[in-house]
C-alpha positions in Angstrom: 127.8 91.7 94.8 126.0 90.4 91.8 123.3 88.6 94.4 122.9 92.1 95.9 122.5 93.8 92.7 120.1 91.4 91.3 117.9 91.5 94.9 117.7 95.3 94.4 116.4 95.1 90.8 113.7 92.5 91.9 112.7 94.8 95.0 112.5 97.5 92.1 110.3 95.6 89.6 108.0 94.4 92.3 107.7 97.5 94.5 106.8 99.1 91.1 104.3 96.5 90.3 102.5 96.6 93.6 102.7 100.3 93.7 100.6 100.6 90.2 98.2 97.5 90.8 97.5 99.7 94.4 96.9 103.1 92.6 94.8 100.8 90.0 92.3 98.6 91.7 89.7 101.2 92.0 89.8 102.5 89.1 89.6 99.2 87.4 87.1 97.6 89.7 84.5 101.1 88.7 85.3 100.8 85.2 83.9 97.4 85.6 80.6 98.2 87.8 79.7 101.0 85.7 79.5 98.7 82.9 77.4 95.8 84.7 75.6 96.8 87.1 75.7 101.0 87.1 76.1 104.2 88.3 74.1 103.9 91.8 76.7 100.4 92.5 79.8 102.5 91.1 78.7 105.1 93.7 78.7 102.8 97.0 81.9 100.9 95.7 83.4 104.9 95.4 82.5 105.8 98.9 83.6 101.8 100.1 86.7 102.1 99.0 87.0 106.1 100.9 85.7 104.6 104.6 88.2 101.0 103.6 91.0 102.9 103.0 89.9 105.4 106.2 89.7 102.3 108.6 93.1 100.7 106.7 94.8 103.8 108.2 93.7 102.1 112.3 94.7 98.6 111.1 98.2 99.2 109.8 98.8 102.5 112.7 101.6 103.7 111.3 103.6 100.9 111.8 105.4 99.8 108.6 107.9 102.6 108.1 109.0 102.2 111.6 109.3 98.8 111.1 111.1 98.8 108.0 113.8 101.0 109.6 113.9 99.1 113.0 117.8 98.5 111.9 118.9 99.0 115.8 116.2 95.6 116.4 114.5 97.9 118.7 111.4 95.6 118.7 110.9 91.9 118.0 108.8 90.6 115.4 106.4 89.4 118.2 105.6 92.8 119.3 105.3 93.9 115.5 103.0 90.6 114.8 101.0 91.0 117.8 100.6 94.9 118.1 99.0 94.3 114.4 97.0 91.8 115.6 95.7 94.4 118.0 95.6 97.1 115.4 93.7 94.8 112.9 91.1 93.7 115.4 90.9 97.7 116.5 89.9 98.2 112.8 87.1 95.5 112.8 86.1 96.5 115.8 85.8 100.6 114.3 84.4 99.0 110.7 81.8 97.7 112.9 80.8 100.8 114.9 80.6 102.6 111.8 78.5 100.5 109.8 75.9 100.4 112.6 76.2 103.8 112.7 75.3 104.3 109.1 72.4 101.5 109.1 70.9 103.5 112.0 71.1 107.4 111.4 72.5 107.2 107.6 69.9 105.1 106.6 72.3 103.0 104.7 70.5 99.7 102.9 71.6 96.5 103.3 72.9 96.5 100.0 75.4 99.2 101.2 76.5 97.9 104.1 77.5 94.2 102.3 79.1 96.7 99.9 81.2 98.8 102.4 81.8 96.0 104.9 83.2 93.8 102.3 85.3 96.3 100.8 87.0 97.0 104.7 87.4 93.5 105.4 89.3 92.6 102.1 91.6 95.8 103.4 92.2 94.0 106.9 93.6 91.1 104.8 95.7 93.9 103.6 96.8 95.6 107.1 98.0 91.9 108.6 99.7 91.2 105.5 101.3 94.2 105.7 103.5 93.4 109.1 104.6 90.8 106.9 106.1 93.1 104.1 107.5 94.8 106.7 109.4 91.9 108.3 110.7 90.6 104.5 112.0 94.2 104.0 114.0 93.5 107.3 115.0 90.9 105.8 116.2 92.1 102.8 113.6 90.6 100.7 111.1 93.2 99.9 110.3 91.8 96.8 108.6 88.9 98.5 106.0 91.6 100.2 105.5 93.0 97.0 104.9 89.4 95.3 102.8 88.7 98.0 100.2 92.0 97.7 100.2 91.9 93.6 99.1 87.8 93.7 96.2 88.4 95.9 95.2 91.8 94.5 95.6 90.4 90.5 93.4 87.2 91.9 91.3 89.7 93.7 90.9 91.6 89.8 90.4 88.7 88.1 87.4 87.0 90.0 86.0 89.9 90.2 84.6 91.0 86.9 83.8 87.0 86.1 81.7 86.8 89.9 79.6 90.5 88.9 78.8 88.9 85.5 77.5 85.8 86.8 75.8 87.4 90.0 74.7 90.8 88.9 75.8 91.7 92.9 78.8 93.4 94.0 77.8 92.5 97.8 78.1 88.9 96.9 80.7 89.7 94.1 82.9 91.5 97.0 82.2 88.7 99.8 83.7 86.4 96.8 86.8 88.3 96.5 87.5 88.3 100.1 87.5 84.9 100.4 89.7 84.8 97.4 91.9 87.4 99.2 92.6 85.1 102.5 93.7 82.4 100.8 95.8 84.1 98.3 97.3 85.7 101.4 97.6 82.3 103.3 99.1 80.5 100.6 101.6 83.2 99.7 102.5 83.1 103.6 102.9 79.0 103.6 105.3 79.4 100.7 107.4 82.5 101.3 107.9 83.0 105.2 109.7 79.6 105.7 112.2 80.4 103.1 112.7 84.1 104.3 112.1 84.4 108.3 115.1 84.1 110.8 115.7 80.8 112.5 114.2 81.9 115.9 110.8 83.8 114.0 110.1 80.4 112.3 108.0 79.3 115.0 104.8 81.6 114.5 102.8 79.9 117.5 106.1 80.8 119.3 106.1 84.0 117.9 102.9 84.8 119.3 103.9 84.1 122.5 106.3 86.2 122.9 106.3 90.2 123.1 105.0 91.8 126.2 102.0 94.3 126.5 104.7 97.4 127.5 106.3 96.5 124.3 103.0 96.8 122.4 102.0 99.6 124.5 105.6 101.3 123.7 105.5 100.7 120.0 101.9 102.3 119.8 103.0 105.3 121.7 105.9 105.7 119.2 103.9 105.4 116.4 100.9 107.3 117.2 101.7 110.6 115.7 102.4 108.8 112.0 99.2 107.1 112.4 97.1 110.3 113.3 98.8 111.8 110.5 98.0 109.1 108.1 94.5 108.9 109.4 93.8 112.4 109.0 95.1 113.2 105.7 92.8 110.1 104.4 90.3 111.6 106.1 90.5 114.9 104.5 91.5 114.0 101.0 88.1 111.8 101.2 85.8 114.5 103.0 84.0 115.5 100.3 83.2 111.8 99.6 81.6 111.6 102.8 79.5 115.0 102.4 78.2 113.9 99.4 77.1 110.7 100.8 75.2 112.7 103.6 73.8 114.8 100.8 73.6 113.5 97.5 72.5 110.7 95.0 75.1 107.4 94.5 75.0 108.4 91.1 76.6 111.4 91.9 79.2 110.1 94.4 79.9 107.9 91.7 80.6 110.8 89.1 82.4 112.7 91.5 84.6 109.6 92.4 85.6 109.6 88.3 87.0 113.0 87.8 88.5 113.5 91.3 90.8 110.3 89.9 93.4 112.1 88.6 94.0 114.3 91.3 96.9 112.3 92.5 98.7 112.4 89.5 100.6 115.8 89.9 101.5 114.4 93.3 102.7 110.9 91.9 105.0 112.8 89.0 106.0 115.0 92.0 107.2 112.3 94.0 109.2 110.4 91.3 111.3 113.6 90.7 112.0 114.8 94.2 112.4 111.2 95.8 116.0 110.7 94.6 116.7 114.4 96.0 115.6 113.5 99.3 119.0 112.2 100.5 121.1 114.9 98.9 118.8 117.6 100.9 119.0 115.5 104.2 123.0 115.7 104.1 122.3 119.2 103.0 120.3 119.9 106.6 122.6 117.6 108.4 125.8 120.1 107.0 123.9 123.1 108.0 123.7 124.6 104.4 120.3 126.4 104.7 120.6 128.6 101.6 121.0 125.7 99.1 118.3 123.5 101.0 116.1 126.5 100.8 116.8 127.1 96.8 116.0 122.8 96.5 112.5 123.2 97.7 112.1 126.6 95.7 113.0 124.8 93.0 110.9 121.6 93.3 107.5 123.6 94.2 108.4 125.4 91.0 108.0 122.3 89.3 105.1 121.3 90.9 104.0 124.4 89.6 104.7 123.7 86.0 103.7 119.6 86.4 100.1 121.7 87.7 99.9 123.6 84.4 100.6 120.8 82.0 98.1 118.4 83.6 95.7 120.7 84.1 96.3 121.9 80.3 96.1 118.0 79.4 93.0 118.0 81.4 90.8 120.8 80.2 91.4 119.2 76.2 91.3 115.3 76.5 90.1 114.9 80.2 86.3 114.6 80.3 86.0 112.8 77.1 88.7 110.0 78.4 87.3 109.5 81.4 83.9 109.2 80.2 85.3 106.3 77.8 87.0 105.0 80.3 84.0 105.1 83.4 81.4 104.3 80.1 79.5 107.6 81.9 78.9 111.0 80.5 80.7 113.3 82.5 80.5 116.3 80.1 78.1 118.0 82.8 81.6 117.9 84.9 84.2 119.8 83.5 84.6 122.8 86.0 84.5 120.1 88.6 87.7 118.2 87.0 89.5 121.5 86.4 89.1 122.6 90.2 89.9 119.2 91.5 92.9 119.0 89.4 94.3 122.5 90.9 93.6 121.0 94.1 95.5 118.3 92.9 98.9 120.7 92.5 97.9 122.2 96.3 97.8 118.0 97.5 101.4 117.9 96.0 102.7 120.9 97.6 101.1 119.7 100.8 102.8 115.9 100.9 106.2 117.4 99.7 106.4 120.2 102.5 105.6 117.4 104.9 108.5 115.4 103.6 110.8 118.9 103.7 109.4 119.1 107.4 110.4 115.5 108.1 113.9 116.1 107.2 114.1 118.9 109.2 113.0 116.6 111.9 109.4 118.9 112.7 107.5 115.6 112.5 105.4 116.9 115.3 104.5 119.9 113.8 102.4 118.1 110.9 99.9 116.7 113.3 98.0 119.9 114.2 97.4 121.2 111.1 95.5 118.4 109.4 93.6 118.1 113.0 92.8 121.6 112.2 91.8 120.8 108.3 89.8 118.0 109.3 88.1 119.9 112.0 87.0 122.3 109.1 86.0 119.7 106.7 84.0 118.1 109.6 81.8 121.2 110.6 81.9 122.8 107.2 81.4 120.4 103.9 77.7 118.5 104.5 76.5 121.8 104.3 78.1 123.4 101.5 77.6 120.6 99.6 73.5 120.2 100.7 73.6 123.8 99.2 75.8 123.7 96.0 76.4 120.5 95.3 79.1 118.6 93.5 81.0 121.6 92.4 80.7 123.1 96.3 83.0 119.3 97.4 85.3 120.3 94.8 85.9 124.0 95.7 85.7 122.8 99.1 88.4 120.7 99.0 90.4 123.3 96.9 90.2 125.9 100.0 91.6 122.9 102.7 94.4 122.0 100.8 95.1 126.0 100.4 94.8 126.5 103.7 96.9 123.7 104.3 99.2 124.7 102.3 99.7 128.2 103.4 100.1 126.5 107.0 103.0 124.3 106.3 104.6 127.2 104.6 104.0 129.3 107.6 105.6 126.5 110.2 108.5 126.1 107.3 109.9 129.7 107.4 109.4 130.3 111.1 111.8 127.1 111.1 114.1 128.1 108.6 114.0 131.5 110.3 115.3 129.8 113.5 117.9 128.5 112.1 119.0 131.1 109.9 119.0 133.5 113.0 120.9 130.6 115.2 123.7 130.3 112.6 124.5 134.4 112.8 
C-alpha cells in the first residue's frame, strides 16, 4: 500500500513537472531569441513551433489516451510501437511536403526552413517517445514517461541559449538541440525500459516483428476521430499564426506570438478545477440524474466566467508591461490585441470543457464536425482579413471562431440533454 501510495505521488510530481516544462519551452526559448538574435528570429521560431506542434498532432494520431486505457490488452505493444512508427514517418513525410511547399509559393528563405524543419523534427523525437510514456503508464510507471520528456526537454533548454550565444544562429542552434534531443531520448530509453517493460516486450527487435498490418490498420481506424479532432483544434487555435505569416512582417508574428501567450491560462485554471469533478459528473450521467449534471456545467462555465474577468482585469493593468519585460519587446502598441485575445481565451475554455461534458455523455462523434467547420472558416476567411486589418483583424478573428464554436457545442449539448430529458418522461 505504501509502494502504491508513494508511485502515485511520483507520477504526480513528474506529470506536473513535464506538464509545466511543456507549457514553458516556448516561452522560454523566445524570451531567449528576442534577446540575442531579435524580433524577425523570435518571429519564425513563433510560427515553428505553430506548424511543429500542427504536424506533432499526425505523429502521435491520437494514440496515447487509447493507449493509456487499453486496460482490456486490446492491442500489443507491437502494434502500438509500429503504428507510431508509421505515424512518425507519416509526419516527416507531411513536414516535408510542407516545407517544399513554403520554399516554393511562400517564398520561405532558407533560413526559415532550417528554423521550422528543426523545430518539427525535435517534435518527432517527441511523438516516438511518446508510445513509450504510454506503455510505462500501462505499466504503472508513468513517472518514468514523464522523467523521460523533462530530461531531454531541460537538456534541450539548457544547450540552447549557450549554442545561440556562441553561434548567433537558431538554424544551427536548433539542429544542435535535436541532436541533443535523440540522445537524451536514447539514453533515457537504455536505462528505463529494461527495468519497466514486461518479460515478453523486452525484446524490441522482437517487438518489431510482431503486430500485423490489420492490427495497425484497426487501431488507426479507432483512433482517427481523436486525431482529426486534435489536429484541427491545433489548427485553428494557430490560424491566425498562419495568416499572418502569409501577410505580415516576422516581427509582427513575433509580437503577436507574445501577447496571444496567455490565452491558455483561463483554460489551464479551468481545467485544474473541473478535473477532479469529472468522475463525480460521469457517475452522475451514468445514474441518469440530468438536473444535477445540468446545474455542474452551469456552475463551472460560471466560473469560467469569473476566472475570464479576473484575468482579463489582471491583464488590462500589469499585462503589457510584463510581457514586454519578459519578451525584452515594446508591446505597448498591443494592448487591444491582448485584451481581445484574452476574451477569446475564456471562449477556448468554454470550448475544451463542453467537449469534455460531450465526452462523458459519450457524443465524441459530434465534436469532429464542428471544428472541420471552424477550420474551414479560418481557411477561406483569415489571410484576407488580416492582409486588410492586420494584427488586431487575427485577434478578433480568432474571437468570432471560438464564439461560433462555442455557440455550436452549446447547440449540440441541449438538443442532447433535450433527448434525454424527453426519453426519461
Amino acid at each position: 500500500m505504501t509502494s502504491k501510495l508513494s508511485q502515485t505521488k511520483s507520477d504526480y510530481i513528474w506529470n506536473t513537472a513535464a506538464g509545466l516544462i511543456n507549457a514553458a519551452e516556448a516561452v522560454v526559448m523566445s524570451m531567449i531569441v528576442t534577446r540575442v538574435t531579435g524580433l524577425v528570429d523570435a518571429g519564425m521560431l513563433t510560427i515553428a513551433f505553430a506548424i511543429g506542434n500542427l504536424m506533432m498532432t499526425v505523429g502521435k494520431f491520437g494514440v496515447r489516451n487509447f493507449q493509456a486505457t487499453d486496460i482490456e490488452n486490446r492491442f500489443s505493444f507491437s502494434v502500438y510501437l509500429k503504428t507510431r512508427l508509421l505515424t512518425v514517418l507519416l509526419m516527416i513525410v507531411a513536414v516535408s511536403a510542407y516545407l517544399a511547399y513554403a520554399f516554393t509559393w511562400l517564398k520561405y528563405g532558407p533560413d526559415k526552413i532550417m528554423i521550422i524543419g528543426m523545430v518539427c523534427m525535435i517534435y518527432a523525437v517527441e511523438a516516438l517517445e511518446d508510445v513509450f510514456w504510454g506503455y510505462y503508464q500501462r505499466r504503472n510507471k508513468m513517472d518514468a514517461g514523464a522523467k523521460m520528456f523533462c530530461f531531454r526537454w531541460l537538456g534541450i533548454l539548457i544547450v540552447f541559449p549557450v549554442s545561440l550565444w556562441k553561434s548567433r544562429n537558431l538554424g544551427l542552434t536548433l539542429l544542435i538541440c535535436l541532436v541533443v534531443s535523440l540522445i537524451l531520448f536514447a539514453l533515457m530509453l537504455c536505462l528505463c525500459y529494461g527495468k519497466i517493460c514486461a518479460k515478453e516486450d523486452r525484446n524490441i527487435g522482437q517487438v518489431l516483428k510482431n503486430g500485423s498490418l490489420p492490427e495497425i490498420k484497426q487501431l488507426m481506424r479507432a483512433v482517427f476521430s481523436l486525431f482529426g479532432i486534435t489536429f484541427l483544434s491545433f489548427y485553428v487555435n494557430n490560424a491566425p499564426k498562419y495568416a499572418i505569416d502569409a501577410c505580415l512582417p516576422e516581427e509582427i508574428q513575433a509580437c503577436y506570438g507574445f501577447v496571444a501567450m496567455p490565452v491558455f491560462v483561463i483554460g489551464l485554471l479551468n481545467t485544474f478545477v473541473y478535473q477532479p469533478t469529472l468522475l463525480p459528473m460521469a457517475r452522475k450521467w451514468e445514474d441518469r440524474q440530468y438536473r444535477i449534471f445540468v446545474h455542474r456545467v452551469l456552475k463551472q462555465l460560471a466560473v469560467v466566467g469569473v476566472l475570464s474577468v479576473v484575468c482579463m482585469a489582471g491583464a488590462y493593468v500589469v499585462g503589457i508591461p510584463a510581457l514586454s519585460w519578459l519578451y525584452h519587446t515594446e508591446l505597448s502598441a498591443y494592448k487591444k490585441e491582448l485584451m481581445v485575445l484574452m476574451a477569446t481565451g475564456g471562449f477556448v475554455a468554454v470550448s475544451g470543457y463542453l467537449s469534455v461534458v460531450l465526452t462523458i455523455m459519450r457524443c465524441q462523434k459530434d465534436l469532429l464536425w464542428p471544428y472541420g467547420l471552424i477550420a474551414f472558416t479560418a481557411a477561406i476567411s483569415l489571410k484576407g482579413i488580416v492582409s486588410r486589418y492586420g494584427m488586431i483583424g487575427a485577434a478578433m478573428s480568432y474571437l468570432i471562431l471560438m464564439v461560433l464554436l462555442c455557440l455550436i457545442y452549446g447547440v449540440i449539448l441541449t438538443i442532447r440533454l433535450a433527448g434525454k430529458e424527453g426519453r426519461r418522461t
